[in-house]
Structure formats: C-alpha cells, structure tokens
N, C-alpha and C positions, 0 to 999 in steps of 0.2 A: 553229554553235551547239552547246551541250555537248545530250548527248542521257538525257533520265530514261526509264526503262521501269518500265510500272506493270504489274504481273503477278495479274490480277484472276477472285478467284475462279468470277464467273460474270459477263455484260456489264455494266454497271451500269442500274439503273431506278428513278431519280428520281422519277417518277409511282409506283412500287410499292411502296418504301421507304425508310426515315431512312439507309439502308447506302447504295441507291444514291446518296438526293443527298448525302450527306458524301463520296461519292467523288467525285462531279461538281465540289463544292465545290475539292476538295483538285488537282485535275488542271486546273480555271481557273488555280488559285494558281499550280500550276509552269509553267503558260504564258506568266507573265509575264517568265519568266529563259531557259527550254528550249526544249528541243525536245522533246514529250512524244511518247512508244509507248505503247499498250496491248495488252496482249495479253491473251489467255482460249485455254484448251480447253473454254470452256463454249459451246455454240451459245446462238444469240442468240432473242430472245424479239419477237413486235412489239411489246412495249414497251422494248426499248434501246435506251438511247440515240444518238443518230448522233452520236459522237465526229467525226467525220470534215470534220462543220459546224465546230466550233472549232479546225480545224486538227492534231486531232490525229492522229496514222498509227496505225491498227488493224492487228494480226498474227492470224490465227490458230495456235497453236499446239499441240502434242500432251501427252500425258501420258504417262511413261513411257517417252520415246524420244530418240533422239542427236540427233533433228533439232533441236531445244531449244540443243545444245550449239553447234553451227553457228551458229544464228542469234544466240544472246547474242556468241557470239565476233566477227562480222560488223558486228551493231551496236556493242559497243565503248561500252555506257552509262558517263553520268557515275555514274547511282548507279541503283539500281533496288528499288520498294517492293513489297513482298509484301503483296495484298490479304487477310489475317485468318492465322493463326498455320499453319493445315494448306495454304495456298502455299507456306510459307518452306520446311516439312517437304517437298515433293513437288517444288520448284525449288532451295532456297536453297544444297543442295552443287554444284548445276553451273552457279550463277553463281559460286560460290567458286573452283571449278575455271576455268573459262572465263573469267572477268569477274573475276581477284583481285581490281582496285585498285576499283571500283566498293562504293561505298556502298551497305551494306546497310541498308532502314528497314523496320520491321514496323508496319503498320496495322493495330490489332487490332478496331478494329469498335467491340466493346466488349470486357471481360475471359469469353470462352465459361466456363472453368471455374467465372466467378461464379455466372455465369445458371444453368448444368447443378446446381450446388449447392444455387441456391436451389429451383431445380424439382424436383429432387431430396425437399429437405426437403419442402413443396408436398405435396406426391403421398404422401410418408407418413407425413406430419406429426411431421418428426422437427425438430430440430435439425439449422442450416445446416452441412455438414460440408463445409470447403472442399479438404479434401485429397484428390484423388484423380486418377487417370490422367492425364484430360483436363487438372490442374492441372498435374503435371509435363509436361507436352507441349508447353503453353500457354508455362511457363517457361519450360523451354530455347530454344525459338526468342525470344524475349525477351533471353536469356541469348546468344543466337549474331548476334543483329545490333546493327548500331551504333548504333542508335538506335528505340526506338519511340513509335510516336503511340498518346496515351491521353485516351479522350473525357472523361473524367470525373476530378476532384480524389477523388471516392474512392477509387477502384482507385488513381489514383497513390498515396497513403498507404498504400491494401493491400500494393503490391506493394516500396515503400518498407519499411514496418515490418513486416510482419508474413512477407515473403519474402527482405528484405536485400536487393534490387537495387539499382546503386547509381543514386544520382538523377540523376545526369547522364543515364545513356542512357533515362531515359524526359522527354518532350516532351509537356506538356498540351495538345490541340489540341480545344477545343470546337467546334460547327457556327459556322461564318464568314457571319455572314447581314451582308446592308447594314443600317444603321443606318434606323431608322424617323424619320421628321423631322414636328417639329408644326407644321402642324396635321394629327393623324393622323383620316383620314375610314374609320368603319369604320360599317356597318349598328345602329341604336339599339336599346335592346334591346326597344322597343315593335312593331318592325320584324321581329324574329325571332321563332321560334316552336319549340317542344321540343326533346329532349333526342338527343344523337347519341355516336358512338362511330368511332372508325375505325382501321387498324391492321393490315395485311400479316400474313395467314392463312399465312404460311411461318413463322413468328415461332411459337412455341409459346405464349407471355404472350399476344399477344393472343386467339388462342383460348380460353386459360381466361377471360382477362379478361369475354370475352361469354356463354359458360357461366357464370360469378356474376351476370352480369345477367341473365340469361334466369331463372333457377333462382330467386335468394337476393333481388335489389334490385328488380329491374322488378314483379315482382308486388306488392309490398306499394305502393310510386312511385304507382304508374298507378292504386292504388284512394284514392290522396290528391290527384291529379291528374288529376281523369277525360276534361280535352281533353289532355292532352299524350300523345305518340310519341315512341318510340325508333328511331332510324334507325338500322343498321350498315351500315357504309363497310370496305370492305377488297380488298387484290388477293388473287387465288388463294384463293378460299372452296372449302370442299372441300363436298362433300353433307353432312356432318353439322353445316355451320355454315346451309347453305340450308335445312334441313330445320327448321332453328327459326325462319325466319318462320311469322308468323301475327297477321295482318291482327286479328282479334277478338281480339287483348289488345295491340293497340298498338305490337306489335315486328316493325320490317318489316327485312331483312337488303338493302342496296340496289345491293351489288355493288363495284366497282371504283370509284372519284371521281376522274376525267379530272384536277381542280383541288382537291386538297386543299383550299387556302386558299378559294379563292369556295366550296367545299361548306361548310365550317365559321362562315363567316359567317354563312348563313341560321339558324344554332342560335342557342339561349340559351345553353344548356350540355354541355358535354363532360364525359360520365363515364367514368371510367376506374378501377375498384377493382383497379388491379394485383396480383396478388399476387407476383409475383416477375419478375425481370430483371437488366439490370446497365446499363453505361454511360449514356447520355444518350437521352431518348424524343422521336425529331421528332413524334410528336401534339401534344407540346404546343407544340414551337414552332413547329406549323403554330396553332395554336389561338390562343396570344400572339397572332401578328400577324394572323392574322384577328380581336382582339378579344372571343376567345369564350372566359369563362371556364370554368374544370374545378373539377371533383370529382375527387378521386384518392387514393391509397392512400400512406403514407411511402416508399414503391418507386418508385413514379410518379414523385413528383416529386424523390428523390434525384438530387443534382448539379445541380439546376438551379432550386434557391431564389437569394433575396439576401439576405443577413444574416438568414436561416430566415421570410423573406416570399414569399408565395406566390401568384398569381393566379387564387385559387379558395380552395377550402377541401381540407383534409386530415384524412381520414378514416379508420381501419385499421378498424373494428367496423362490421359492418353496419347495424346501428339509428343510427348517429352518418352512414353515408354516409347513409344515405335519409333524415335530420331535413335534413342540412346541402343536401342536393341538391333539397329542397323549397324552403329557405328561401331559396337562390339564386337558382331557378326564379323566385317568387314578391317577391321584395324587390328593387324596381328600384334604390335608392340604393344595396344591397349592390352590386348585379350592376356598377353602374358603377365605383364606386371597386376593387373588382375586376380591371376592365376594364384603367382606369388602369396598376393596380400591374403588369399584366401587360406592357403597354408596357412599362412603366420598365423590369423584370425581361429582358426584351427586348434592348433598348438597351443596358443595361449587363454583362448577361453574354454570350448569346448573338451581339450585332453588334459583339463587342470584336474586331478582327480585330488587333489590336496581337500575338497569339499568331503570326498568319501573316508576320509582317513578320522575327519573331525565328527563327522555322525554315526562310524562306529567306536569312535571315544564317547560320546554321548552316550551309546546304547549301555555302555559298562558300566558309566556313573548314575547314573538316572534312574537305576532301579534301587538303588541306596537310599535316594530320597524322593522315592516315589508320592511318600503323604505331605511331605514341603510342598512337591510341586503343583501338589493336586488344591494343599489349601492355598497355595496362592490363590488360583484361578477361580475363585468362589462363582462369578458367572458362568462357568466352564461346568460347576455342581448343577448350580440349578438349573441347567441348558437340558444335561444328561436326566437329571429328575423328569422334569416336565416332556422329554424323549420318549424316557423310558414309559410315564402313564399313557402317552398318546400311541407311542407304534408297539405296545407290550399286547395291551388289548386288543387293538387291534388285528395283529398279529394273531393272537389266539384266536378272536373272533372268527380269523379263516384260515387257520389249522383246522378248526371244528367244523365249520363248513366242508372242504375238502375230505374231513375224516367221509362224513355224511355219504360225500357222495359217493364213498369208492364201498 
C-alpha cells in the first residue's frame, strides 16, 4: 500500500481544537486509500490523540537534524503533507532532497498572515494591513508545494486575486463532518439554560473574544437578564483568563469541555463577538450540531454562512450584540427557527464531503504528472531553490552546534 506521511506541527487534539479535529478529519480520509505516518518533534500532550487506534504508524522525529533525512529516504512516501506553513519551511527542503518524486501538500490551518493582520490592526486600531513578513513566508511555501488545503472560499479568492496564485494549486477543503439525518433530536430550548462561550486559550481570538465579554457585553446582558450565566469553556486557560471568574456577576471560567458537543447542548446561546481571525471557526460547528444558536461578530461567521443565512444572529457594534443576544435568549419561536437554519447550514456546507472525494481523486492522478505540474509552477522552483540554500545551512549550521554541545 502506497504510503502518506503527515508531518504535524505539534500531536493533534481534537478535544482542544478545530486544528486538531480537521487533522483527525483529514488522516481518516487518507485511510481509506494509504498507508498513513505521522510524525511530530512535538512531545505529546495527555490530551493526543492515539493515532495508533486508527491504525495509524506514529514516528518521533527531530528538528534540525540528518536523522529526518534517513527516515524520509527509508520510508519512501507517496506524497507527504506539511502540518501549517512553518513545517514546510523547517522540513520541506529535505523531503525535496530526500523524497524528490513524493507529493508535496501544505495544510495551512487557516491563512496565519490573515489572522496576525487582523490582530495586528485589532490591537491598534488601525487598518487591516495584509502585507507583511509572515505574508511572504506564508506565500512562498504555498508557492513551493504542489498543492494546498484552504479551509475557507475566502482566502481562496484572497489568495487567487489579490496574490495571483494560480487556482489549480489551491484545494478548498472545509471540516468534513457526517451528515446530520432528520429526525435530528437535540435538547428544546425550554430545556436549556444561559449563555456560554468556548474556544482553545492557545488561539489569541479567543482570548480577546472573552476579555469583550468580560469587559464591554456581559455587564450591561446580565443587568437585562438577571437569572442567566455565562460559562467559559476552553483548553489551556492561562491565569489571566482564570482570574476573571467571579461567581457575583454571573461569569464563571469552566475550564476544558471533555465533549464540546454535549457541553453546548445544555446552552440557549453561544456568544462569540469575535473580533478577528481567519479560516473557518469549529465553535460554531460544534454549536450547529449541538443545536445551539450563536451571537457573533461578521468575523465569526465569515466562510461559513449559506447564501449570507446564518444560525444566530450577527452583530459587529456592541449595543446591537447585546439587543440581538437578549432577544434570542428570550424569544423561543426565534431561538427555533434559528436552530433549524443551523441544521440546514450544517448539512449543506459543513457535511458536504463531495470536496474529500475530489482530493483523493487528485492524490491518484497527480503523481502521473508530477514533472507537468512541477514545470508549470517555475516560481514554485525557484522559491524551493533559494529555501533550500537559506534553511539547508542553516539548519546544519545547528545540527553542528547541538552535535557540540551534547
């Protein structure tokens, strides 16, 4: 059986974030054709996943070191995918070197140089300014592999119009969820009770996301709603997200949620005034199918409307979140046909897995004409050349170092 190696930034954690389970998603997928490897230089967390159940083979591997070179040579993959843009940069010359004919794919998560722009502007309220470092970095490994996964119809456009890449090598690939089937049984909203929030404290957006609720939304909410609560749900809260519990204004911080989905069921509503990010947000489509409608920011739910329908309401001004986030709370015929549209929204973008079906047709033909594809992309050569001299040496330069010092 031909063999993929997934080259992943850190283990994957499905329970911790929308990163992990689109990875977990994406490595079922090539289980149905391969023989799938993972490898990491990242040590593992007790919340990693165990690869090893799904039949997959786990490597540990190093950073900065020839033993890399050995093992790609030894395994001999059919193609192998770089877990987010600063993989490709720290492996992707010595699978070139090592692994010529092997398919190179970049999963970028989401577009980083979006997100750092938007937070960027954020923080100084300026004007999104998408040009910078992190954008050329982001590009050229984009620019050096044969294909990348992009979560979101925006960035593909971005990265289409507004960068020239050409559209073939980028692959829409949204979260591949099963399809929900009616009659869908979800908790009524007479059943549930306040307001909640959730979202992986590694993530910079959701951090600010809960500093505007703490600060700007929750105070004015809770003196129009004087039985409801705010729960925060998140992995890896640091002290200054713990520090803002407090029980006497209704805002309790609740830690980690074993089960996103059955955590979010018990809500009425999910608030989320994001104010910046980029790709696709699983809160919400853990929320969809738990049936729990959101509040959210044009950010929030960028890429993953349907025909600009939304299963909640949207809000960018804070007096419009906190009317529309009452009025949800509070209006059950709202709250359901809500509910509804979130299904459907569901169903038809999120469980469309007709994307997974065409990018393992790709993965079958594309090694046919591996040298087409590659002389198309002659900026794509000399991205990987002038790559390859800059982090080759480098690289060795502190291998050799670290030989020294051990």
């Amino acid at each position: 059986m031909l063999k993929i190696l997934f080259i992943g930034l850190v283990w994957p954690e499905p329970t911790s974030s929308a990163a992990g389970w689109r990875i977990l998603q994406l490595v079922k997928l090539l289980l149905q054709e391969y023989e799938v490897h993972f490898a990491s230089a990242a040590s593992k967390s007790p919340y990693s996943y165990d690869l090893n159940a799904l039949g997959v083979i786990e490597h540990d591997i190093k950073l900065n070191d020839s033993s890399f070179d050995r093992f790609i040579t030894s395994l001999d993959p059919y193609a192998v995918i770089f877990d987010r843009f600063m993989v490709e940069e720290q492996y992707g010359w010595r699978v070139v070197e090592n692994a010529p004919n092997a398919l190179r794919i970049l999963d970028t998560e989401d577009l980083h140089f979006l997100r750092l722009a938007r937070q960027e502007a954020f923080k100084k309220n300026l004007p999104v300014n998408i040009y910078h470092e992190t954008t050329k970095r982001e590009i050229a490994s984009i620019l050096r592999s044969d294909l990348s996964l992009i979560i979101s119809n925006h960035e593909m456009n971005l990265l289409a119009e507004q960068f020239k890449v050409d559209a073939e090598r980028l692959f829409y690939l949204p979260f591949q969820e099963d399809r929900l089937e009616y009659p869908i049984h979800r908790k009524e909203v007479g059943e549930r009770a306040h307001f909640v929030f959730i979202g992986n404290f590694i993530h910079e957006p959701n951090w600010r996301t809960v500093e505007l609720l703490k600060r700007h939304i929750w105070p004015k909410l809770r003196k129009s709603l004087p039985q409801a609560e705010l729960h925060i749900y998140g992995a890896y809260a640091t002290e200054k997200v713990n520090q803002l519990h407090n029980p006497k204004e209704r805002f309790f911080i609740k830690g980690r949620a074993e089960d996103a989905r059955e955590t979010l069921e018990q809500y009425r509503v999910l608030l989320a005034p994001i104010p910046f990010g980029a790709g696709a947000k699983g809160k919400f489509v853990d929320a969809m199918y738990a049936g729990t409608p959101s509040v959210t920011t044009s950010i929030g739910a960028e890429n993953m409307m349907l025909d600009d329908s939304w299963g909640g309401i949207i809000a960018d001004e804070d007096s419009i979140f906190i009317n529309a986030a009452i009025e949800l709370y509070l209006n059950d015929e709202k709250w359901n046909t809500l509910q509804q549209l979130g299904f459907s929204i569901y169903n038809s973008t999120i469980a469309n897995t007709a994307h997974s079906a065409v990018l393992l047709n790709w993965l079958r033909k594309s090694k046919e004409q591996i040298e087409t594809l590659r002389r198309q992309n002659f900026i794509g050569q000399i991205l990987q050349q002038q790559q390859v001299n800059a982090t080759k040496y480098m690289s060795l330069w502190i291998e050799q170092k670290n030989n020294k010092g051990n």
